[in-house]
N, C-alpha and C positions, 0 to 999 in steps of 0.2 A: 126858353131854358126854364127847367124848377127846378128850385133850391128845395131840402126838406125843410128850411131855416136859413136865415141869414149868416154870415161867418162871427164865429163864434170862438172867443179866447180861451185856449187851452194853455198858453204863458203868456209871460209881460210883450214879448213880440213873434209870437206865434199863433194865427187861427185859423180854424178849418172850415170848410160849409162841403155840403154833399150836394152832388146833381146826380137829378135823372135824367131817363130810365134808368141807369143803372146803379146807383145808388154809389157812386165816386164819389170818396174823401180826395176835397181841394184844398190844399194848404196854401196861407200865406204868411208870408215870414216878412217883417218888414224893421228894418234897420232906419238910422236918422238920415241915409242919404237918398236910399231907394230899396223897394221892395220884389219881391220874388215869388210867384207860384207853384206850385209843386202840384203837377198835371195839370190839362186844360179844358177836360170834357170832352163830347162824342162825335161831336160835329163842329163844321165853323162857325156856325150862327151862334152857337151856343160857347165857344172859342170867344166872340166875340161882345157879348153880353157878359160871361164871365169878366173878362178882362174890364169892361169898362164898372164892374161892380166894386173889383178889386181895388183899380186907380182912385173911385170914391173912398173907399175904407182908410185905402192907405195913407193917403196924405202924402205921399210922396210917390216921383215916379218909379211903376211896375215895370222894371227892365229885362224881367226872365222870367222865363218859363225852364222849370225841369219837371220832363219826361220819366217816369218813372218805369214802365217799360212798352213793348211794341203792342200792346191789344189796344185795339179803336176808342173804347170806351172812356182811354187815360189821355189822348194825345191828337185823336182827328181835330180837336177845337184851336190847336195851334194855326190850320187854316184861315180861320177868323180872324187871328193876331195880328197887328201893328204895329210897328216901331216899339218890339220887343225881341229880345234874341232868346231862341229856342234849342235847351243842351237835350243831349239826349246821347243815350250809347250808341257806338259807330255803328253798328248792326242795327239798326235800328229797323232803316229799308231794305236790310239783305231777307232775302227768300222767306218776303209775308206768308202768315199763316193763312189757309184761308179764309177762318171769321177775318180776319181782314180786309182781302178780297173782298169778299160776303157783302161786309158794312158799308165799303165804298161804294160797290153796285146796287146796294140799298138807298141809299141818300145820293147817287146822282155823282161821283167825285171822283173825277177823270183819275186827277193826281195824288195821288198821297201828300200828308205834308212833311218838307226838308226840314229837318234842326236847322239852325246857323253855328251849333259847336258842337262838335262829337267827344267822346271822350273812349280811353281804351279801360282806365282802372280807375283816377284820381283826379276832381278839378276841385280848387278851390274859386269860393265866393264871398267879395267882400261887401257888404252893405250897408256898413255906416255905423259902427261898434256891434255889429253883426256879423258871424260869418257862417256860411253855409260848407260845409263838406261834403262832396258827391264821390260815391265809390260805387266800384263795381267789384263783385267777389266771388264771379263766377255763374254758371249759368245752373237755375234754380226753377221758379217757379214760368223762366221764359230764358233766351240765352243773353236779354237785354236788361236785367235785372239793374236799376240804377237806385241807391242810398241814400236819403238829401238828412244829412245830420247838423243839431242845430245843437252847439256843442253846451252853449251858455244859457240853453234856453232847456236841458237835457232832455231833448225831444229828436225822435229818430221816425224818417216817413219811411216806410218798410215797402210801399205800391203791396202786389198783392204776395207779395211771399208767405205775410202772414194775411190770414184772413179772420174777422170776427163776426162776422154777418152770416157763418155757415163754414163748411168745410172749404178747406183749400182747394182753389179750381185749378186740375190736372189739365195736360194737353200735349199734342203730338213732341213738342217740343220740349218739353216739362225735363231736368234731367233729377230724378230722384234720388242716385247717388251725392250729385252736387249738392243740393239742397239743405240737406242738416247740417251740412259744412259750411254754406253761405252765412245760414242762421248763427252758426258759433262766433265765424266773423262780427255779424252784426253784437250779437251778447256781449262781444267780447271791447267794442265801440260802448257801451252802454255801464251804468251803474245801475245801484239798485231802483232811484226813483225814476229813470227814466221812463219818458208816455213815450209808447210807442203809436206811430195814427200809419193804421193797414188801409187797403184803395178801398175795401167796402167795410162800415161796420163800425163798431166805437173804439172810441180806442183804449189800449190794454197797457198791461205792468207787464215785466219784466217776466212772471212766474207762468204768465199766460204763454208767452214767446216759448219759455224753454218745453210749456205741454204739447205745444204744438209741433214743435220743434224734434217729438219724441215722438209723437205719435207719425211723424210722416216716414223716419227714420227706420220704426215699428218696420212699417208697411214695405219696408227694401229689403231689411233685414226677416221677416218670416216667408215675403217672396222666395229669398234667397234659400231658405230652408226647404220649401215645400217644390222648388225647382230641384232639391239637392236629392230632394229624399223619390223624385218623380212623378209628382201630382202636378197635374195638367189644369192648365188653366181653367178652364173653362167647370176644374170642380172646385179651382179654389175660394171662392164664398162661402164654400161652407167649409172648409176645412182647418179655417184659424177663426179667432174672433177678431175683428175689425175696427180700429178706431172711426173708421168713416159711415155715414147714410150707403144704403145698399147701391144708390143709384150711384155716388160717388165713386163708391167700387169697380163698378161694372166699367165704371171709364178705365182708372186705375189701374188694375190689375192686368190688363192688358199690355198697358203702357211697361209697369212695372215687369214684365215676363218679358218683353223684348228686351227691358236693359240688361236685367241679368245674365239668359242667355245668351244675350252678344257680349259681356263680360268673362263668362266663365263660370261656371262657382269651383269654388276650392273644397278639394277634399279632405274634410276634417275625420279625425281619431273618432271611434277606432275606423278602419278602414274595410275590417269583413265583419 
């Protein structure tokens, strides 16, 4: 396992550390009874090295792991884990992606790994004058999108909905619609000083969340135009300006034309 750093306090019982390769923000939250992490890493080994880092940090026993959603990079390390219980959204292992697939067949791993608690919208977590809130608000940047908000500590784990490390990572799955509506959810959990800590990246304020939050929205909403007005895919890169890297796009856009057109677009004023 590498850490960029060892975990590092962003509140009075909140810290994060990042592993590679993929550069995963791990949280741990820890209460005076027992403590909790938020994602587990890539694989079990590193599942497993995680976990016993954490157990030292905390000082008290690490009883959970939350999944923040189905890509490998956040949750294959729950294989590793021990006598800890792993939540995670009920879909978790419904119809993997296949970088999933992929990852497994990569590293050798017959099975994927089980949560031991699913959840459909809302679990709460108690930890010892801690308490964790896990929500789900619909399907966003995966259709497993999970919350872990740390009310008194005003710290919200976002996994990758928000991204600061680079542009938000699109995928077959991605619903663009949902999305900035996810995000309002989350704004709307949040005050002004809230740290929000995204799966790759540092973490941000509050004003970062609503840019982003604009700019993905952006991208539905000019879709929606340039399908309306009948510009075809494959010329739209050039036909608006883009909040995203070209290469970002090129995934995007695609993604983005199939929502719309299975949507509809509505016919706006004037009409000839």
């Amino acid at each position: 396992m590498t850490f960029t750093g060892a975990f590092h306090r962003i509140a009075p019982h909140v810290q994060v550390t990042t592993l590679e390769p993929h550069a995963v923000n791990v949280g741990l939250v820890v209460g005076s009874k027992r403590a909790a992490l938020i994602d587990a890493g890539s694989n079990p080994s590193q599942g497993r090295e995680l976990l016993d880092l954490a157990r030292r940090e905390a000082g008290v026993p690490v009883t959970h792991v939350v999944v923040t959603h189905a890509h490998h990079d956040h949750w294959f390390g729950v294989g590793g884990m021990t006598d800890i219980v792993a939540i995670a959204h009920e879909d978790l292992l419904a119809d993997p992606e296949e970088e999933v697939a992929d990852a497994a067949a990569a590293i050798g791993l017959e099975e994927l790994p089980e949560p031991n608690e699913t959840l459909s919208l809302v679990k709460g977590l108690e930890l010892g004058g801690v308490r964790l809130e896990i929500l789900h608000f619909g399907p966003a940047h995966t259709r497993t999108d999970l919350f872990v908000i740390v009310p008194d500590e005003d710290v919200i784990f976002v996994g990758d909905v928000i991204e600061s490390a680079g542009d938000p990572c699109f995928s077959a799955v991605s619903n663009l619609d949902g999305w900035p509506k996810v995000i309002d959810a989350v704004l709307g959990s949040s005050t002004e000083a809230t740290r929000f800590v995204p799966g790759h990246g540092d973490v941000v304020d509050r004003d970062f969340v609503f840019r982003q939050r604009a700019q993905i929205a952006m991208v539905r909403g000019t879709v929606e135009q340039l399908v309306g007005r009948g510009v075809a895919c494959e010329e739209a890169l050039g036909a608006a300006q883009w909040p995203f890297s070209e290469q970002t796009m090129a995934t995007l856009l695609p993604l983005a034309y199939r929502e719309v057109q299975a949507a509809g677009v509505r016919r706006r004023l004037p009409l000839v």
